[in-house]
C-alpha positions in Angstrom: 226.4 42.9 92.7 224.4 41.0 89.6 226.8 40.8 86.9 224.3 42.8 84.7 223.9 45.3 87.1 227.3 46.9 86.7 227.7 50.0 84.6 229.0 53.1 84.7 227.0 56.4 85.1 228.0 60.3 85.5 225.3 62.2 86.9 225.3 66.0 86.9 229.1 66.4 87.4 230.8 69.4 87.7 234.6 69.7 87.6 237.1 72.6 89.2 240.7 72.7 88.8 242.3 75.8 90.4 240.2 78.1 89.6 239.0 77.1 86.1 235.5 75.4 85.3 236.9 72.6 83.4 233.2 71.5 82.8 229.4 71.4 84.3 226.4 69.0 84.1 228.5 66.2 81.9 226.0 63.3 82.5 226.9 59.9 79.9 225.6 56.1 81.0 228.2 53.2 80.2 226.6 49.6 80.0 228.9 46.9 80.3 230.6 46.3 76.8 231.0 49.9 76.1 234.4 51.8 75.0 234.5 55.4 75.6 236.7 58.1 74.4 237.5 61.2 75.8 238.5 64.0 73.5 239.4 67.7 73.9 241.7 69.9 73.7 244.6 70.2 75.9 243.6 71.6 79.0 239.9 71.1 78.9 239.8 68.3 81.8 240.7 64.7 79.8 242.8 63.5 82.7 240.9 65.6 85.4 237.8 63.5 84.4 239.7 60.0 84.3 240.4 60.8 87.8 237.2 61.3 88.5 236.1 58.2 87.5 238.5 56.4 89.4 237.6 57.7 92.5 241.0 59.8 92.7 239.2 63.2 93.2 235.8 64.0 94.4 233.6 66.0 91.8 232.7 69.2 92.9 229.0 68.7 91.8 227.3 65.6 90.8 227.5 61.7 91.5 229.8 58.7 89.6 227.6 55.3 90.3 228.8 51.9 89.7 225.8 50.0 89.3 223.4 52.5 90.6 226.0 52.8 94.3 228.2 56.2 94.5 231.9 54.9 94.2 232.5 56.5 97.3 230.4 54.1 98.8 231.4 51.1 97.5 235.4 52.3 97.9 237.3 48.2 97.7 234.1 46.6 95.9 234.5 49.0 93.2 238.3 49.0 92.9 238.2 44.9 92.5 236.2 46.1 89.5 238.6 48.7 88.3 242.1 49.3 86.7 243.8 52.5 86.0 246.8 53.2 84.3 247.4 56.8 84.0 249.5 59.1 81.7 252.5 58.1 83.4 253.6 54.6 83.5 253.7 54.1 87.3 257.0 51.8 87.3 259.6 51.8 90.3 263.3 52.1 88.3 264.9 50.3 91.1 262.6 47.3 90.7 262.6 44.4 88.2 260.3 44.0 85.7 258.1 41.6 87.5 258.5 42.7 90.5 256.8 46.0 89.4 253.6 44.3 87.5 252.9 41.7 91.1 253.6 45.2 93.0 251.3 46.9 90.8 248.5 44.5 90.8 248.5 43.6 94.1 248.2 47.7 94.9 245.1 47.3 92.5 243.3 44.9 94.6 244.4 41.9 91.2 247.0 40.0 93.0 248.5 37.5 90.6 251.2 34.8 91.0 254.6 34.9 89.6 253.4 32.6 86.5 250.5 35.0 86.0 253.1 37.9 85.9 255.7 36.0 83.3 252.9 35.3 81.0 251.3 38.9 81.0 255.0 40.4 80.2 255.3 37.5 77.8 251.9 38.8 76.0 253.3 42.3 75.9 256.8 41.5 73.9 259.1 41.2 77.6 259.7 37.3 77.6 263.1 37.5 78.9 263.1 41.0 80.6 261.2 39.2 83.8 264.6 39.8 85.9 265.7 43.2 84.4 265.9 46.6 86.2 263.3 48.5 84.5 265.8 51.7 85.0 267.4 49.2 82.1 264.2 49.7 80.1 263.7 52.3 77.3 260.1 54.1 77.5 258.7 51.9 75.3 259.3 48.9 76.8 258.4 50.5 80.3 254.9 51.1 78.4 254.4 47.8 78.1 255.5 47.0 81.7 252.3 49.3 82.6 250.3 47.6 79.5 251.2 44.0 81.0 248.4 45.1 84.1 245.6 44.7 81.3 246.8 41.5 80.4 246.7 40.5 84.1 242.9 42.2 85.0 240.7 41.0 82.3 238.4 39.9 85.3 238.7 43.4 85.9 235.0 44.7 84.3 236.5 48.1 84.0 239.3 50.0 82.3 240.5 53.7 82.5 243.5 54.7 80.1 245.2 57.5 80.1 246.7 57.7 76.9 248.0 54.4 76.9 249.3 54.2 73.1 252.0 56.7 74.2 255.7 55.1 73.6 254.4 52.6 71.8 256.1 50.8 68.1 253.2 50.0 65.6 253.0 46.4 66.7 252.4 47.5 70.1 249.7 50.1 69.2 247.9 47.5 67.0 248.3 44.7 69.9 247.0 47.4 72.5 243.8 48.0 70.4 243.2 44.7 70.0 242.9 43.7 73.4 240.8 46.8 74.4 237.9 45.7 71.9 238.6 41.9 72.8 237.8 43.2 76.5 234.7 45.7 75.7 233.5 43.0 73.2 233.5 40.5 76.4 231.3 43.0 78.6 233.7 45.2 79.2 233.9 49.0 80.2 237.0 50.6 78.9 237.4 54.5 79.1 240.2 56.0 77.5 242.2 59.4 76.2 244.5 59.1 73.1 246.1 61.9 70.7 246.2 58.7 68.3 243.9 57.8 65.8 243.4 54.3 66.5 241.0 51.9 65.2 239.8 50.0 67.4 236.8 47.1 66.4 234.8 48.1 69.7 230.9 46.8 68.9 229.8 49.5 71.0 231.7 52.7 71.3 230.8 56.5 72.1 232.6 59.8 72.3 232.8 62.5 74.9 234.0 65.7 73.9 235.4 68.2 76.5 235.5 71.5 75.0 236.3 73.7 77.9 234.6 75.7 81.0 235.6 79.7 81.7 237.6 80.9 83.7 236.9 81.7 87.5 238.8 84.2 88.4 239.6 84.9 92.0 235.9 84.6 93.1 235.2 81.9 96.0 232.9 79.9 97.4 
């Protein structure tokens, strides 16, 4: 795939949890060096569309393309292209700190050496953690351990965060935000959730507001 031929587009998608319309005909198109937020409410399908986009959950209705193909279709060409770091941070507690990030980028389809790993922890404030537990770790720091992915993927054209300021100090936050717009500002796709207001120096950025479907009841298909 042409390097100018990737983007992101949501066709006609419809999304059911349970039995609650979360929401219905949500079409947006993503060029590359585009950030995108999603905001809501609680309960109005943030995370349910993230999952979406990642290929974690079919749509009920509708199509998610990656340069015109249905992710389904392209499956391992589109994860090479991909990184997701969801709500939680995805760390094993009986693992080191770098054995988690070459564990978790390998899983990703971005295996990276050991020197690759030490300088992406290094990036994210954990220059001498490399060898620690991370059931050592406070939340913070196993934020960062999650974070340290990004550092590792910037091959990777796109990003989906699910509230990834969470657990975060100020320095952290401001560091975070800095490397998303570095990445979107270098043809980058980056969607993202956040209860944060953070500024964040994107050259092209857009907003998707979930505002909530109806319930369903007990009626099936």
């Amino acid at each position: 795939m042409a390097e100018n031929d990737k983007q992101l587009e949501i066709r006609d998608v419809k999304c059911i949890r349970g039995e609650r319309l979360l929401f219905t005909r949500l079409n947006f198109f993503c060029p590359l060096g585009t950030l995108v937020r999603v905001a809501g409410p609680n309960g109005t399908g943030k995370t349910s569309l993230l999952r979406l986009l990642v290929g974690l959950m079919p749509p009920q209705e509708g199509e998610i393309l990656w340069g015109g193909t249905p992710i389904r279709k392209l499956k391992e060409d589109f994860w090479k292209e991909l990184v997701y770091i969801g709500h939680l941070n995805g760390v094993k507690d009986d693992l080191t700190v770098r054995e988690n990030l070459l564990i978790n980028c390998d899983i990703g389809e971005h295996p990276i050496s050991s020197e690759m790993a030490d300088e992406a922890l290094y990036k994210v404030g954990l220059k001498g953690f490399e060898e620690h537990y991370v059931r050592q770790l406070s939340q913070g720091q196993r934020r960062r351990v999650a974070m340290a992915r990004l550092y590792a993927s910037a091959h990777a054209k796109f990003w989906v965060l699910d509230e990834p300021f969470t657990a975060l100090d100020a320095k952290g936050v401001e560091n975070l935000a800095n490397l998303i717009a570095q990445h979107v500002n270098n043809d980058g796709i980056v969607v993202f959730t956040t209860h944060q207001e953070v500024p964040i120096a994107a050259s092209n950025a857009m907003k998707i507001d979930l505002t909530g479907g109806r319930w369903l009841g007990t009626h099936r298909h």
